[in-house]
C-alpha positions in Angstrom: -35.7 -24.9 15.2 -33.5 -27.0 17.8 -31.3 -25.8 20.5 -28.1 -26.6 18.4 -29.1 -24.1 15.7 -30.3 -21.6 18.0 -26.9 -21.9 19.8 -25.3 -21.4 16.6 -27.1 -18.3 15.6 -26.6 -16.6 18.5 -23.2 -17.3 18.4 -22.9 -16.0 14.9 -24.8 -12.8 16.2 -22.0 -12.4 18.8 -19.5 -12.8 16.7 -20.2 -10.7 14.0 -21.7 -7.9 16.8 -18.2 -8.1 18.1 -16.1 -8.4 15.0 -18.0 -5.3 13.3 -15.8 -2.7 12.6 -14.2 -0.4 9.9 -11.7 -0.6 6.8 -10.2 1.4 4.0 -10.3 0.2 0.2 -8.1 2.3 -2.1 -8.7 1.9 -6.1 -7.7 4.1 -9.2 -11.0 5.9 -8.6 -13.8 7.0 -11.3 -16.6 4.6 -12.8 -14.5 1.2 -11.2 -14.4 2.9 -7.9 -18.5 3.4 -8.4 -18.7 -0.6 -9.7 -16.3 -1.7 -7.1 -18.8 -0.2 -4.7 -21.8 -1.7 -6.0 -19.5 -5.5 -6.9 -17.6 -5.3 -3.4 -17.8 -2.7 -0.8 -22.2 -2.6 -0.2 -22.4 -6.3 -0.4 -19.6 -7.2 1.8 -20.9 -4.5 4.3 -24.3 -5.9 4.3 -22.4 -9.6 4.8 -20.1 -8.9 7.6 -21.5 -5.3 9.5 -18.2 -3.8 8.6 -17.8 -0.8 7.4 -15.7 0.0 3.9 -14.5 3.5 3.7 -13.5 3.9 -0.2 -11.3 6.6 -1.1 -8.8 6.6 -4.0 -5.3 7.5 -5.3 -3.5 7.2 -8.5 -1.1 4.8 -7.8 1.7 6.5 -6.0 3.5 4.2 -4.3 5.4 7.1 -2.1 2.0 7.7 -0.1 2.6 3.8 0.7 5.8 4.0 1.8 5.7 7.4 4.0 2.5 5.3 5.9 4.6 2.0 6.0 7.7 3.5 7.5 6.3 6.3 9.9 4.1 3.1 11.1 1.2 5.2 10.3 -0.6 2.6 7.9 -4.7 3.7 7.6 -5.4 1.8 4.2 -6.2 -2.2 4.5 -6.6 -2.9 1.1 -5.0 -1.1 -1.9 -5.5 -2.0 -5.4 -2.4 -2.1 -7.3 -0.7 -2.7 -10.8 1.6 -5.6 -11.4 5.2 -3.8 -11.4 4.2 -1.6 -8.1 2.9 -5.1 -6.4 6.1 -7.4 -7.3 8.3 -4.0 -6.2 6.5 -2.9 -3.1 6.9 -6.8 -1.7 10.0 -6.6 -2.5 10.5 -3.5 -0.6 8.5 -4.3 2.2 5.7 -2.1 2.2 2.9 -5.5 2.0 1.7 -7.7 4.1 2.6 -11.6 3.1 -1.1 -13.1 2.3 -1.6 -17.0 3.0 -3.4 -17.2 -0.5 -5.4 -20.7 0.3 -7.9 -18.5 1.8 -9.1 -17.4 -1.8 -9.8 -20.2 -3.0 -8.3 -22.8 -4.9 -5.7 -21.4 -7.7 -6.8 -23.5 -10.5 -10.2 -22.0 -10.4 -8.2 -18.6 -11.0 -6.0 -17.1 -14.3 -2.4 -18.2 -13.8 -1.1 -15.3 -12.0 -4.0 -14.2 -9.9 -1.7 -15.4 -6.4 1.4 -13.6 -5.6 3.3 -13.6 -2.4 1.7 -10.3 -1.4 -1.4 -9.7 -3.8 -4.2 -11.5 -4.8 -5.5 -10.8 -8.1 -9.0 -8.2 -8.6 -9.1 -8.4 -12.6 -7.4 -8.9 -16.1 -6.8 -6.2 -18.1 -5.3 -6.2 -21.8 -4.1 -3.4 -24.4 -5.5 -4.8 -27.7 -5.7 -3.3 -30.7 -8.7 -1.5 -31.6 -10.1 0.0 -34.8 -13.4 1.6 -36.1 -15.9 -1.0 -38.3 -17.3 1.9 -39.2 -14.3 3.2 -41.0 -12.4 0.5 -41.5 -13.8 -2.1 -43.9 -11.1 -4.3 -43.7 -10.4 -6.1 -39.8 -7.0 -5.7 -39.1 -5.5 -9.2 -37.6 -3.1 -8.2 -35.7 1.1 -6.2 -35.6 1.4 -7.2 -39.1 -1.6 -5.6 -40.3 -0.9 -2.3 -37.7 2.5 -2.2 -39.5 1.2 -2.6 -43.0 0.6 1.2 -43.8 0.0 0.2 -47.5 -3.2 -2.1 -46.9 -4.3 0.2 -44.0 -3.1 4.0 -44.6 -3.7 6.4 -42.3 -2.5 7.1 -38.3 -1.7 4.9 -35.8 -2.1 5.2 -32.4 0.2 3.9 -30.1 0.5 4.6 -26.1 3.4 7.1 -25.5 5.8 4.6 -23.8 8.3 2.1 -24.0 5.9 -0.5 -22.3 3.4 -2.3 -24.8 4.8 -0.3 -27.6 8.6 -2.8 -27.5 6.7 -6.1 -27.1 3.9 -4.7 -30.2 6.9 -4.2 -32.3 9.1 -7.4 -31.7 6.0 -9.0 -32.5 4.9 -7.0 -35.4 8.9 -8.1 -36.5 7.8 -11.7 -36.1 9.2 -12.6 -33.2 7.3 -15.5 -30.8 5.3 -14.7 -27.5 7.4 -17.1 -25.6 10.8 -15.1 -26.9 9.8 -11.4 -26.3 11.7 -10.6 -23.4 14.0 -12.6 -23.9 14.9 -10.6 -27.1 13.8 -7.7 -25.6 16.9 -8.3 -22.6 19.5 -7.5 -25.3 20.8 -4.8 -26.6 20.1 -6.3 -30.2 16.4 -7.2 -29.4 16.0 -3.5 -28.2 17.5 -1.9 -31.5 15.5 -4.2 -33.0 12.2 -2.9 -31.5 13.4 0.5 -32.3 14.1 -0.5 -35.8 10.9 -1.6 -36.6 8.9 1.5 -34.9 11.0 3.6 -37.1 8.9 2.0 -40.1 6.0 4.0 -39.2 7.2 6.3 -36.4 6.0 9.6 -39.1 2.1 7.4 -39.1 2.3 7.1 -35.1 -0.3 9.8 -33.3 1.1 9.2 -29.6 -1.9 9.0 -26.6 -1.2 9.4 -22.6 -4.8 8.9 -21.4 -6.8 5.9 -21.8 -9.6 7.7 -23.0 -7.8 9.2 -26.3 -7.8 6.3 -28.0 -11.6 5.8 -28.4 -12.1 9.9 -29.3 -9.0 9.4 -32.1 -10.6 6.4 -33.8 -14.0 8.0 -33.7 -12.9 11.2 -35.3 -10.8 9.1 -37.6 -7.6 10.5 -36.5 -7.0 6.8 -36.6 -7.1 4.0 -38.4 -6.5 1.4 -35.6 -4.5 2.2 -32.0 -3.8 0.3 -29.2 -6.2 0.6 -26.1 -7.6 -0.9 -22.7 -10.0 -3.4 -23.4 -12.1 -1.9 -20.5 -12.1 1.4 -22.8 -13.0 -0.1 -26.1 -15.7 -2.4 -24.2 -17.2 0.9 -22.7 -17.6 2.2 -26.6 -19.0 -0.4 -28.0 -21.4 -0.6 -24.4 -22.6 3.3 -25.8 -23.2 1.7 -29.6 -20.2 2.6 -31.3 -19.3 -0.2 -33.5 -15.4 -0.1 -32.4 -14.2 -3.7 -32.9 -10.7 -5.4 -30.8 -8.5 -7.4 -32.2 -7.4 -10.3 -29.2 -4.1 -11.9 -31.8 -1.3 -10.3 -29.9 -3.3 -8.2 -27.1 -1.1 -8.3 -23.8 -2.3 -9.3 -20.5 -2.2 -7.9 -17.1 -3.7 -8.3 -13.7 -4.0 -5.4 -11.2 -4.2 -7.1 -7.3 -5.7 -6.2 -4.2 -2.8 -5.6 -1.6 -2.4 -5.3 2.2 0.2 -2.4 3.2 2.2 -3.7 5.7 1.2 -2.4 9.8 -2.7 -2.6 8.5 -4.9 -2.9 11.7 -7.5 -4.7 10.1 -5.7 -7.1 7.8 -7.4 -10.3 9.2 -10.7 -8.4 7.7 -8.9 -7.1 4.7 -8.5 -10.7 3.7 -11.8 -11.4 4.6 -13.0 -8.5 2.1 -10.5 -9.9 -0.6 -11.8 -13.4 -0.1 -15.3 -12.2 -0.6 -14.6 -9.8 -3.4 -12.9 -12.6 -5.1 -16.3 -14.6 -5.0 -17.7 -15.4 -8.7 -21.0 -13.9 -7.9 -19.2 -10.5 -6.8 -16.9 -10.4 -9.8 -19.6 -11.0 -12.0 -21.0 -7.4 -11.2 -17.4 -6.1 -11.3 -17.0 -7.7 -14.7 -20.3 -7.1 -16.3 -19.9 -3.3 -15.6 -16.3 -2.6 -16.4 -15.6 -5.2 -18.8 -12.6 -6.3 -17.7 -11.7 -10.1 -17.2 -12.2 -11.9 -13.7 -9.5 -13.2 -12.5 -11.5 -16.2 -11.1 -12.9 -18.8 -14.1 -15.6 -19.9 -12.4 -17.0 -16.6 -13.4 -17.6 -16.9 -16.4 -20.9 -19.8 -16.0 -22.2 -16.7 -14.2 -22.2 -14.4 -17.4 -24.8 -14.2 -20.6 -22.6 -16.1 -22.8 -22.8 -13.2 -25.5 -21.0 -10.9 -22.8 -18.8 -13.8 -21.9 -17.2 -14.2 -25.6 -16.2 -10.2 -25.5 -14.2 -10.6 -22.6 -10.4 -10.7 -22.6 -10.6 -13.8 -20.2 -12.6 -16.0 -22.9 -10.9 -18.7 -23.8 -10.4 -18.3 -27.3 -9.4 -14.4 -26.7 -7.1 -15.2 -24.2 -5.2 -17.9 -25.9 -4.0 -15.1 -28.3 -2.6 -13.2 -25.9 0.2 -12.7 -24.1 1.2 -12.0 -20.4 3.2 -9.1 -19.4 6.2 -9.6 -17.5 6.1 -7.8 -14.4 9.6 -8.2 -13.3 11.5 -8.0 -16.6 10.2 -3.9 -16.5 11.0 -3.7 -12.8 14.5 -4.7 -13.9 14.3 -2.9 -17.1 11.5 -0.3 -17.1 13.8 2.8 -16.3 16.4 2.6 -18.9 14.0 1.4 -21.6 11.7 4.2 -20.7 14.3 7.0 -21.1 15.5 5.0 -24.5 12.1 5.4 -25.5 12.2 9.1 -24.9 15.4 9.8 -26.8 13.6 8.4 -29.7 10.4 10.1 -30.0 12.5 13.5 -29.3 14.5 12.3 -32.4 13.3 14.5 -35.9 14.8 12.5 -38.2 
């Protein structure tokens, strides 16, 4: 070994010797807070010598804001849904990330970048159904509308969200004209009108884990659900099948709150996490899509075709528009309301 590389290995010692330190991660908890450990926090800490302190919350923004504004910030990186991420950069409560650190964004899904997030994975509510039950394979809204050809309950999320853009389809309307329909008054009474079709079939579900236990009692014929959810099933042998035509897309983000002390290694652990051979773990557990496509060489190609992020899946969905439900979200929600509470 020559001087030059000695040099340069002490030198690394140093640095990472005086660079060591500590950081908080913050996820939705549960069995991705277990994979995110084994994906992200272990390897990175075994990388770098820093220390990642995971804890977990479920999303509530207010906890944000009350650190942000009493400039009491002890969370570095905070995993965070699409609406919450375009809304707390707006409000100030994340850090601006220079994104070029990540990598380059055509190796990523369209939408993994955003001024203050960089995305962790893609999620999708699909439609799934039991093959057991169901010998017939729905297609898609037409078929999850058609209560002649497939009687029986439907289960649909109780919300305005998903449920608006899986009836405007289900009424025919194109991918690239949902919200724009969906902006006016006559594209929501529209929506409405169609989900009065088979509001008395609809069995309502508020936990991502009721849509698996209503399909396999049979509750159900078909219901929405999170891709992650139905993967899991079929993962523990139940022969629960998804149907991609129609699903809708989403990506939850890693963010910095604004005043972090350690965002220079918060990007770092992004950066890292974001790697193809750390998503792979995250993916191959969870089943949800990576957000970077260079993933995907990485997987057993069997596992790869069941993922929302395969080509041929993905290219029947359909993204979610963050800010159109920012903007929208609260009197569309309380719409939604006055119609379920509606008898007749």
């Amino acid at each position: 070994m020559n001087k030059k590389t000695i040099g340069a290995l002490f030198l690394t010692a140093i640095t990472s010797s005086v660079m060591a330190g500590e950081m908080t991660v913050i996820s939705f908890g549960g069995v991705s807070k277990d994979v995110q450990s084994e994906a992200f926090y272990k390897p990175f800490e075994k990388a770098t010598g820093n220390k990642v302190v995971a804890s977990e919350y479920n999303g509530e923004m207010g906890r944000i804001k009350v650190m942000v504004d009493t400039n009491s910030v002890n969370w570095d990186a905070v995993q965070v849904e699409g609406p919450e991420l375009l809304r707390g950069c707006d409000e100030g409560l994340f850090e601006h990330l220079d994104t070029a650190q990540f990598g380059k964004p055509s190796d990523f899904v369209p939408g993994t970048f955003s001024e203050c997030g960089a995305g962790l994975l893609v999620w999708s509510m699909a439609i799934a159904y039991n093959a057991d039950k169901l010998k017939v394979a729905p297609t898609g809204w037409t078929d999850f509308w058609d209560t002649q050809k497939f009687p029986g309950k439907r289960g649909l999320r109780r919300g305005a969200k998903y449920t608006l853009e899986a009836a405007l389809m289900a009424d025919g309307v194109a991918y690239a004209d949902i919200y724009k329909v969906l902006s006016t008054q006559e594209g929501v009474d529209r929506a409405f009108r169609k989900l009065d079709q088979i509001k008395p079939d609809i069995q309502w579900w508020e936990a991502g884990a009721q849509p698996m236990q209503f399909l396999a009692s049979g509750d159900v014929v078909m219901s929405t659900a999170f891709n992650g959810r139905v993967f899991a099933g079929q993962e523990s042998g139940a022969n629960v099948q998804i149907v991609w035509k129609g699903s809708i897309y989403a990506i939850d983000s890693w963010a910095i709150p604004k005043g972090s002390k350690n965002k220079t290694m918060a990007e770092q652990f992004i950066a890292f996490s974001l790697r193809p051979e750390n998503q792979k773990v995250h993916t191959e557990k969870l089943g949800y899509g990576s957000t970077n496509q260079q993933t995907a060489a990485l997987l057993e190609p069997a596992l790869a075709a069941r993922l929302n992020t395969a080509p041929t899946n993905l290219g029947q969905a359909m993204p979610i528009d963050n800010e159109f439900w920012v903007n929208h979200g609260e009197e569309l929600e309380q719409h939604f309301n006055a119609w379920v509470a509606k008898t007749n």
